[in-house]
Backbone as a chain_set.jsonl record, in Angstrom:
{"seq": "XXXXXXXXXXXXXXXXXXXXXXXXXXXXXXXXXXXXXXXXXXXXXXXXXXXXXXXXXXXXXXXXXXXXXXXXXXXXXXXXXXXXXXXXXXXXXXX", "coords": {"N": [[0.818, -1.194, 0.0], [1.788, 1.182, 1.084], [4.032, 1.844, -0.875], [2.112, 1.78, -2.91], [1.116, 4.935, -2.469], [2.928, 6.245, -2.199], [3.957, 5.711, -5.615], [1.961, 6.95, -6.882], [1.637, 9.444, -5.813], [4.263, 10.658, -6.386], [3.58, 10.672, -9.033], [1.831, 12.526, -9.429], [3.029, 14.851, -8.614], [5.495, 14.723, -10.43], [3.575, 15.519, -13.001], [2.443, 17.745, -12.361], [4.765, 19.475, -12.407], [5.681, 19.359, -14.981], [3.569, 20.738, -15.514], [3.612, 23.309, -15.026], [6.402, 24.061, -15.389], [5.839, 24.295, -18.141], [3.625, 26.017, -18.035], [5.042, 28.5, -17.281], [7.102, 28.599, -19.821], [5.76, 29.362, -21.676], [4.957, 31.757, -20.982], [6.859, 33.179, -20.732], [7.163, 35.863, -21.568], [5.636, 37.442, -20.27], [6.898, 36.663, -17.494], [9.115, 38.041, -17.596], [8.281, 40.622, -17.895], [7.241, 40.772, -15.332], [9.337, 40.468, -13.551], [10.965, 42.771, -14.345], [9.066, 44.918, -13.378], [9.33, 44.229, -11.059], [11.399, 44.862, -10.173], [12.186, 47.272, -10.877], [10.055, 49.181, -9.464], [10.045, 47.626, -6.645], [7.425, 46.701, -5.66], [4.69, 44.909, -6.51], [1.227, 45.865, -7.943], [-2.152, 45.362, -8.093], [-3.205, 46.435, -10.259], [-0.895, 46.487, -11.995], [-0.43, 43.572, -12.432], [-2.401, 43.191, -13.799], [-1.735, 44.845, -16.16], [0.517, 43.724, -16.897], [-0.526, 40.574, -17.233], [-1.834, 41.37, -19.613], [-0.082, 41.673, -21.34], [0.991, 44.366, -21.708], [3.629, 46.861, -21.055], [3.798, 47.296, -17.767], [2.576, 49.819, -15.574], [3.55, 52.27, -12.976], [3.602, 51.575, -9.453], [0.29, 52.11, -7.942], [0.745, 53.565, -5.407], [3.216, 54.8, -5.873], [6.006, 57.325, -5.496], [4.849, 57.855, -3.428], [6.268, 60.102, -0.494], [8.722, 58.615, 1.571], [8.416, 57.377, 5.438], [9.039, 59.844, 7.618], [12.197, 60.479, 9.937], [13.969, 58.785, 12.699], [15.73, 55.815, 13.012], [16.737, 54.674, 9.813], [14.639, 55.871, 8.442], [12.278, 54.466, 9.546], [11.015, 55.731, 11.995], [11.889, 54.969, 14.269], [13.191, 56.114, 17.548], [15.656, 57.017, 18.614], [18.245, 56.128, 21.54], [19.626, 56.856, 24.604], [22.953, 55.453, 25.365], [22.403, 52.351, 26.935], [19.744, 52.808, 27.682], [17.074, 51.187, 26.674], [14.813, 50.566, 24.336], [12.806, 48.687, 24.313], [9.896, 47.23, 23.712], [8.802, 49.661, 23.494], [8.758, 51.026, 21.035], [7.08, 49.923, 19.087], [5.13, 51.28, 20.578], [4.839, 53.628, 19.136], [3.602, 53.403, 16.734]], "CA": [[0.0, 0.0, 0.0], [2.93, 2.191, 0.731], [4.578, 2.042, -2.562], [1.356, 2.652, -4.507], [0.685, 5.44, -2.483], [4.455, 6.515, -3.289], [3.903, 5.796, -6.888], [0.641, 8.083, -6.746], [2.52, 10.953, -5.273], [5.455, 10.854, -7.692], [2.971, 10.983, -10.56], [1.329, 14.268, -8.868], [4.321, 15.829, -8.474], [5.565, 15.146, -12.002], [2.234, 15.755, -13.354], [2.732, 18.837, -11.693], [5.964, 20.117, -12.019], [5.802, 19.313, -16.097], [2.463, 21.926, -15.865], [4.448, 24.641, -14.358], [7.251, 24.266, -16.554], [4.876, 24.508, -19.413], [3.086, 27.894, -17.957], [6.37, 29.574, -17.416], [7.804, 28.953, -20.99], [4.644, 29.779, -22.646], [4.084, 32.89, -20.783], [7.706, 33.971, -20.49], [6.921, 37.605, -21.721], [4.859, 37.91, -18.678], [7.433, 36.605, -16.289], [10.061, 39.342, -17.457], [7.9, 41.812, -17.399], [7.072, 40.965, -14.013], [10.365, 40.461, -12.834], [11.402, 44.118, -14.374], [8.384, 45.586, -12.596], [9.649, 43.957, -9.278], [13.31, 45.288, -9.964], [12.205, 48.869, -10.517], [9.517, 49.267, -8.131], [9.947, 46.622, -5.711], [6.407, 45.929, -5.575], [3.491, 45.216, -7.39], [0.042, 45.78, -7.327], [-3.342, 44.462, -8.928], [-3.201, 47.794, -11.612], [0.524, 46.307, -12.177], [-0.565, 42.354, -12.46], [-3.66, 43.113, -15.103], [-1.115, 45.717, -17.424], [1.234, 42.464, -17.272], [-1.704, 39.749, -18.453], [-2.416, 41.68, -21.04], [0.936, 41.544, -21.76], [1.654, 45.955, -21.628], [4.211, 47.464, -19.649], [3.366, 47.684, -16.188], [2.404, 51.034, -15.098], [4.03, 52.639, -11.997], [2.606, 51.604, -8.549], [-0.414, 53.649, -6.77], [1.759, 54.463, -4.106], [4.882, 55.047, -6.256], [5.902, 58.341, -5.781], [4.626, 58.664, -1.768], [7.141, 60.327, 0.219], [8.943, 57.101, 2.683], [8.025, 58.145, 6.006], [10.463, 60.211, 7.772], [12.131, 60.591, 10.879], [14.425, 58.164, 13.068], [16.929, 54.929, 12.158], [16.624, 54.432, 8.214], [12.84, 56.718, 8.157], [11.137, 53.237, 10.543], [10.408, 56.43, 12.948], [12.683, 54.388, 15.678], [13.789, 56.717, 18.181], [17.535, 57.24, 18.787], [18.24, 56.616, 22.881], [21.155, 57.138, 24.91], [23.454, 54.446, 25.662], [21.985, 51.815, 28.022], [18.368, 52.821, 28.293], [16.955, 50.541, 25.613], [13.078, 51.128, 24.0], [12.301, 47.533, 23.686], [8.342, 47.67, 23.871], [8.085, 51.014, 23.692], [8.903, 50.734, 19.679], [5.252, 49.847, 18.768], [4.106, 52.278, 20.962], [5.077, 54.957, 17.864], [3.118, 53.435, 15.855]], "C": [[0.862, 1.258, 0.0], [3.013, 2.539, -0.342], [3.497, 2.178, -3.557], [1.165, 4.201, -4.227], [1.955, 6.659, -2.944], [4.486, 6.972, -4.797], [2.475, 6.901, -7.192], [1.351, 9.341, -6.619], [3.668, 11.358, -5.996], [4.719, 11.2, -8.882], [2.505, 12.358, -10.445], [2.254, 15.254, -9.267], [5.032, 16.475, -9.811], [4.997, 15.519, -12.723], [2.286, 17.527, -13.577], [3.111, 19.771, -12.17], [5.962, 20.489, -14.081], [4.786, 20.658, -16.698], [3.027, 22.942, -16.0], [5.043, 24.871, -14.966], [6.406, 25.142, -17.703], [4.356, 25.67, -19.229], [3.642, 28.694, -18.308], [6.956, 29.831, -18.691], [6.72, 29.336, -21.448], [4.414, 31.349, -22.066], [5.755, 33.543, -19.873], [8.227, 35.239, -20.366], [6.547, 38.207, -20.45], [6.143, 37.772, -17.59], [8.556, 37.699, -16.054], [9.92, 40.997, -17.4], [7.456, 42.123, -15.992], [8.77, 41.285, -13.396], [10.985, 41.79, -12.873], [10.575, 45.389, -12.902], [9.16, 45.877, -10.854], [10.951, 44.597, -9.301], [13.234, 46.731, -10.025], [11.6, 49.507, -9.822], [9.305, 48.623, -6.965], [8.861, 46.317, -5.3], [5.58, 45.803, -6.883], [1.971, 45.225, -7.234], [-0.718, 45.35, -8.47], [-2.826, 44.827, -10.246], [-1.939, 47.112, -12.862], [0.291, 44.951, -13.308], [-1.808, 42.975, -14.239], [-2.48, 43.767, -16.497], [-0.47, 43.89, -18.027], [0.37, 41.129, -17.75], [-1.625, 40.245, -19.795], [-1.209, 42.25, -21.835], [1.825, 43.318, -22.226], [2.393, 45.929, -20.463], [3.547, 48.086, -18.69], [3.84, 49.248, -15.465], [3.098, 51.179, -13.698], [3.187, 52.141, -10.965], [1.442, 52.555, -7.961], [0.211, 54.459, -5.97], [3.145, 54.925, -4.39], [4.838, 56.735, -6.224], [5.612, 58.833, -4.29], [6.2, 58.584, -1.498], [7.196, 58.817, 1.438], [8.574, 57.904, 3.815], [9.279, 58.527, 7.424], [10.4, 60.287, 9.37], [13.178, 58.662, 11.649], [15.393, 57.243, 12.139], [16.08, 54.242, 10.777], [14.951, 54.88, 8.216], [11.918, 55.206, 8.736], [10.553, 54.299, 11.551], [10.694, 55.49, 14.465], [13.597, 55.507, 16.265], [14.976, 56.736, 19.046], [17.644, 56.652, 20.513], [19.433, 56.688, 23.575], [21.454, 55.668, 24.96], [23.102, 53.731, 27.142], [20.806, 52.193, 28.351], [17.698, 52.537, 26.642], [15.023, 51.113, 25.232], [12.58, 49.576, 23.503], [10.931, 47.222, 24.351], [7.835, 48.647, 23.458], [7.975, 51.424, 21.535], [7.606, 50.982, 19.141], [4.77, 50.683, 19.524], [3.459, 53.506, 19.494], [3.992, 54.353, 17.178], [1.566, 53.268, 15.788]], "O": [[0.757, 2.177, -0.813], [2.303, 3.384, -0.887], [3.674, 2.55, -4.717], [1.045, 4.94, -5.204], [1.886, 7.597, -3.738], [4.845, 8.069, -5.225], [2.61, 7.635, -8.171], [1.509, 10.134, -7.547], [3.905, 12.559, -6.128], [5.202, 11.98, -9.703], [2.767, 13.228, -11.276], [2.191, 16.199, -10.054], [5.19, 17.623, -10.225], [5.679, 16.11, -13.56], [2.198, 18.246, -14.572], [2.459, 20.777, -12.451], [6.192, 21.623, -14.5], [4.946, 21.337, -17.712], [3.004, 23.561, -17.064], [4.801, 25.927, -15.55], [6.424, 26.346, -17.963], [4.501, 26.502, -20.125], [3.377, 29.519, -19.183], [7.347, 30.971, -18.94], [7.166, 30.375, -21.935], [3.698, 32.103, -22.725], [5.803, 34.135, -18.795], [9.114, 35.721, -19.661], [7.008, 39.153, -19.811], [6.376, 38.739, -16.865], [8.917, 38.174, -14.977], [10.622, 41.974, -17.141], [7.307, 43.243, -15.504], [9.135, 42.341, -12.879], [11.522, 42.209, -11.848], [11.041, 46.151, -12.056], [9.392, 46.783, -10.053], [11.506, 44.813, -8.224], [14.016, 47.435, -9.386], [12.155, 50.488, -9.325], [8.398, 49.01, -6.229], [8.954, 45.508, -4.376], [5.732, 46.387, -7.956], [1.502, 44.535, -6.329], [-0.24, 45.033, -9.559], [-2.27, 44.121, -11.088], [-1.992, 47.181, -14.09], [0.589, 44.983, -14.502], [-1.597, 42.963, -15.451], [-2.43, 43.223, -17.601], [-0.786, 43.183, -18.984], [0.75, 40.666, -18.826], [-1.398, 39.629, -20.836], [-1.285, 43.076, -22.745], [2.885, 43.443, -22.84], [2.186, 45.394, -19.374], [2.889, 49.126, -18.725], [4.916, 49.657, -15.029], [3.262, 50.087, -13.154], [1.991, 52.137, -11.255], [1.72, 53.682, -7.55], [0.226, 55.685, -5.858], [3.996, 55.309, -3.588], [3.935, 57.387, -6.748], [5.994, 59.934, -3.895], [7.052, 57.77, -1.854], [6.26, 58.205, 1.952], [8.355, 59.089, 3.567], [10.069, 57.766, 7.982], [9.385, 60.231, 10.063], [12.987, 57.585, 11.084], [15.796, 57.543, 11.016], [15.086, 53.517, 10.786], [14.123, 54.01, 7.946], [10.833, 55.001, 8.192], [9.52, 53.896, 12.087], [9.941, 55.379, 15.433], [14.613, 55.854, 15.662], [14.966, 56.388, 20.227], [16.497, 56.902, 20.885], [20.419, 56.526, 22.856], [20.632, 54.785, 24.716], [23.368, 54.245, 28.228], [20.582, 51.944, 29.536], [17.758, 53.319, 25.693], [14.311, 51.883, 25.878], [12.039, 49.389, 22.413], [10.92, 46.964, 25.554], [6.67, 48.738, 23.072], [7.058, 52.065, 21.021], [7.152, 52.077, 18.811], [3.649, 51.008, 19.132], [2.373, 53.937, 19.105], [3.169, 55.255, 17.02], [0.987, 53.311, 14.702]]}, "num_chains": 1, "name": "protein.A"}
């Protein structure tokens, strides 16, 4: 019973794995236009995903263009403290 259920699960897998393959080369246009998207705006959104279906360059994000939000270590709005009086809790308070 093992080994059929073995041999079952190997066929899935390959079954599978042969699909996937098959998506990716067929719809390779898409994946480099995603992958550009992700490399120049590091995200993407729906607006982003539909341009890329329909196989157009992917428009800028909604939010591309907001100011990051400023203030403390690397703009997280984490407040500096002296040496030896730590803010561990108090972190999430900020926010």
């Amino acid at each position: 019973t093992a080994h059929l259920i073995d041999e079952e699960i190997r066929s899935v897998i390959d079954r599978n794995y042969e699909r996937s393959e098959r998506l990716l080369r067929e719809n390779m246009d898409k994946l480099h236009l995603m992958a550009e998207a992700l490399i120049k705006y590091e995200t993407i959104d729906r607006f982003q995903i539909d341009d890329i279906m329909e196989g157009k360059v992917p428009r800028p994000p909604q939010s591309w263009g907001e100011a990051p939000p400023s203030g403390g270590a690397a703009g997280l709005g984490v407040k500096k403290t002296p040496k030896g009086k730590g803010t561990f809790g108090k972190v999430a308070e900020q926010y």
